[in-house]
ZAFILUM-49474 format. One line per field, with one value per atom (N, C-alpha, C): x, y, z; atom name. Coordinates in steps of 0.02 Angstrom, whole numbers, plus 50000, padded with zeros to 5 digits. Layout:
N
x	(X:...)
y	(Y:...)
z	(Z:...)
atom	(CA:...)
END
This chain:
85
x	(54573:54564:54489:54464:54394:54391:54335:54325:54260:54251:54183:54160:54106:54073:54056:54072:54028:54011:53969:53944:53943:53984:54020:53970:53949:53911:53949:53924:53960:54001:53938:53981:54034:54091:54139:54098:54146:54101:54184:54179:54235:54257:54318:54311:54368:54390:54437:54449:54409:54404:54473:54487:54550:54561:54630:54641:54716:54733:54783:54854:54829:54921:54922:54988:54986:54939:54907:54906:54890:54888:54864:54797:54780:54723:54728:54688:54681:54608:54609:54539:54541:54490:54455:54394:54388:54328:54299:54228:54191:54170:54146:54102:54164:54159:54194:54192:54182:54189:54265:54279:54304:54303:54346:54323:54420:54368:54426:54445:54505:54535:54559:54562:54566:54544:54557:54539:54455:54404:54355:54328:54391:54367:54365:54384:54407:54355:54382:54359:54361:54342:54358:54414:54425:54478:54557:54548:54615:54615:54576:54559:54627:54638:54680:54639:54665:54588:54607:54584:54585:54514:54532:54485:54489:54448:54450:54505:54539:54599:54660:54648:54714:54697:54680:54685:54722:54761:54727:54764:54746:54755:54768:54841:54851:54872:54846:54844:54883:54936:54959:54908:54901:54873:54911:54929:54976:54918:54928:54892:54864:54781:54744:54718:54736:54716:54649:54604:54532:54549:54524:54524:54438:54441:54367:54374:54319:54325:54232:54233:54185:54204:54126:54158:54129:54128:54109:54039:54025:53923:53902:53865:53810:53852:53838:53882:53927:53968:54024:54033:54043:54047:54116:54129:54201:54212:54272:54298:54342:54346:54417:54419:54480:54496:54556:54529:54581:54617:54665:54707:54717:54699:54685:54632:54588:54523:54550)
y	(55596:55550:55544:55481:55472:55412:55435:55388:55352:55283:55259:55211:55214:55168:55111:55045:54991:54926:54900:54864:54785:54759:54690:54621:54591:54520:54466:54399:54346:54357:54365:54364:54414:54403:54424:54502:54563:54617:54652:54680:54718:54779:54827:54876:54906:54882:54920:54890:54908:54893:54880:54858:54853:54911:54929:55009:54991:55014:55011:55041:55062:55104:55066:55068:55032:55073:55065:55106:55081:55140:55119:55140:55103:55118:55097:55131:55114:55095:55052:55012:55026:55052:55053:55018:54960:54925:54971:54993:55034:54985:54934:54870:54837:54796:54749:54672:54666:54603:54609:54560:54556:54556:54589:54575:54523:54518:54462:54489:54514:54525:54470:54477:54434:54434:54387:54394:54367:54360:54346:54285:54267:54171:54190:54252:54244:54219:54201:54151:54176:54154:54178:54123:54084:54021:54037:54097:54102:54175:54205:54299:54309:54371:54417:54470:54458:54490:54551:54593:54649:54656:54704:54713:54793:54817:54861:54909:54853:54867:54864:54857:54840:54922:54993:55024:55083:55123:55115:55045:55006:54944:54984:54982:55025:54956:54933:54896:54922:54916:54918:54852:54885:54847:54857:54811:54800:54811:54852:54851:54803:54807:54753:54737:54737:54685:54725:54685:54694:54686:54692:54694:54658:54599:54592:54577:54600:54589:54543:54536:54463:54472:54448:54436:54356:54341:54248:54243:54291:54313:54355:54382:54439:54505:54560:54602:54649:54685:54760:54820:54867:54924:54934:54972:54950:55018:55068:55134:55116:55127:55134:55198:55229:55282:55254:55283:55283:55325:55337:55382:55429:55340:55379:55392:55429:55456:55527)
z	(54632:54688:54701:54695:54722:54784:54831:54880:54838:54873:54839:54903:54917:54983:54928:54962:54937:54988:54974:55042:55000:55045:55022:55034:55019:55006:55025:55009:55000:54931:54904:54812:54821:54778:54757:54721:54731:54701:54668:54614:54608:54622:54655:54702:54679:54610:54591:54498:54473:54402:54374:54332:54277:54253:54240:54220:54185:54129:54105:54135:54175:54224:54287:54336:54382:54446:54498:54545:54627:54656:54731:54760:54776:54815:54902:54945:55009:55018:55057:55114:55191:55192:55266:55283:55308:55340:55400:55367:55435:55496:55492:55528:55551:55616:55638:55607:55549:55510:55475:55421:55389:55322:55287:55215:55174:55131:55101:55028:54982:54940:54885:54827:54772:54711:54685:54603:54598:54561:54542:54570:54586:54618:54714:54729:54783:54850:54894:54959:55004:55076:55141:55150:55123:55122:55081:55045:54984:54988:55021:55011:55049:55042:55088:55118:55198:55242:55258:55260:55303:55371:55417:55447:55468:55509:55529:55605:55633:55639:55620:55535:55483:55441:55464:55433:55425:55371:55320:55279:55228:55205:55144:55110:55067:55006:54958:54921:54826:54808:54744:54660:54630:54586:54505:54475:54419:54354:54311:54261:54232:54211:54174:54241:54308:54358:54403:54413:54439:54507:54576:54620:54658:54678:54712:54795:54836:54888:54896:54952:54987:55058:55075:55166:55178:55223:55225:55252:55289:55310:55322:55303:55323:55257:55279:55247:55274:55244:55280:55227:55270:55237:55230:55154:55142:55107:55110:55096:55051:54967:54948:54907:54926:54878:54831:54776:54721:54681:54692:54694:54615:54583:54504:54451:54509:54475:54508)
atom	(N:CA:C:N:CA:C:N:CA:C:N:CA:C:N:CA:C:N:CA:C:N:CA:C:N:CA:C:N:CA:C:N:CA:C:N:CA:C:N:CA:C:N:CA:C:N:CA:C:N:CA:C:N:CA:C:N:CA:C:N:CA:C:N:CA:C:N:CA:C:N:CA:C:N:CA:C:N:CA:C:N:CA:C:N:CA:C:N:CA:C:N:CA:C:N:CA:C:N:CA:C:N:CA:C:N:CA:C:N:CA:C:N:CA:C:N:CA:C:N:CA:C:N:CA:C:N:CA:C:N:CA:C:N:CA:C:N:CA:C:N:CA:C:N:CA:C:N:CA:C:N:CA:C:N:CA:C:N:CA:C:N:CA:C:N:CA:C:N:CA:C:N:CA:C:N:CA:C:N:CA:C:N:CA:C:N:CA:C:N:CA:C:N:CA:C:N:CA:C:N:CA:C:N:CA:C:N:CA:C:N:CA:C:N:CA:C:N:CA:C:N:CA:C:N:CA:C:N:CA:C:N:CA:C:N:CA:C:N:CA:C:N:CA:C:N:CA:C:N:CA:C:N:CA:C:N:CA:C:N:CA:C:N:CA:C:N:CA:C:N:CA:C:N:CA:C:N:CA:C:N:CA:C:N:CA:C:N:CA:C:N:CA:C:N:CA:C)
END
């Protein structure tokens, strides 16, 4: 299990690499913004949001599949542990 801090942009950043097994990870937004969930294209318009009273934000990911998050301005601090490191 590893935690990893990463601090989210406009750009799309990836926060959960591709991995050949299925798994779960959880999100905690430290900052009162929002961050937005999705594939490589993702938006503040098409994302799936979490915030910091949506936690913990426990997210499943299907093998092969990347994970990116984005916020719509400025930046946020963003917690995910992954369960399979």
């Amino acid at each position: 299990m590893k935690s990893t801090k990463y601090t989210i942009t406009t750009t799309p950043q990836a926060i959960a690499p591709k991995r050949n097994n299925y798994r779960a990870i959880y999100l905690h937004v430290i900052g009162n913004g929002i961050v937005y969930l999705g594939g490589s294209d993702v938006t503040a318009t098409d994302g799936t949001a979490t915030e910091k009273g949506a936690v913990p934000f426990e997210l499943y990911i299907p093998a092969g599949e990347t994970v990116y998050a984005m916020v719509a301005s400025a930046t946020e601090d963003l917690r995910v542990l992954d369960w399979s490191n």
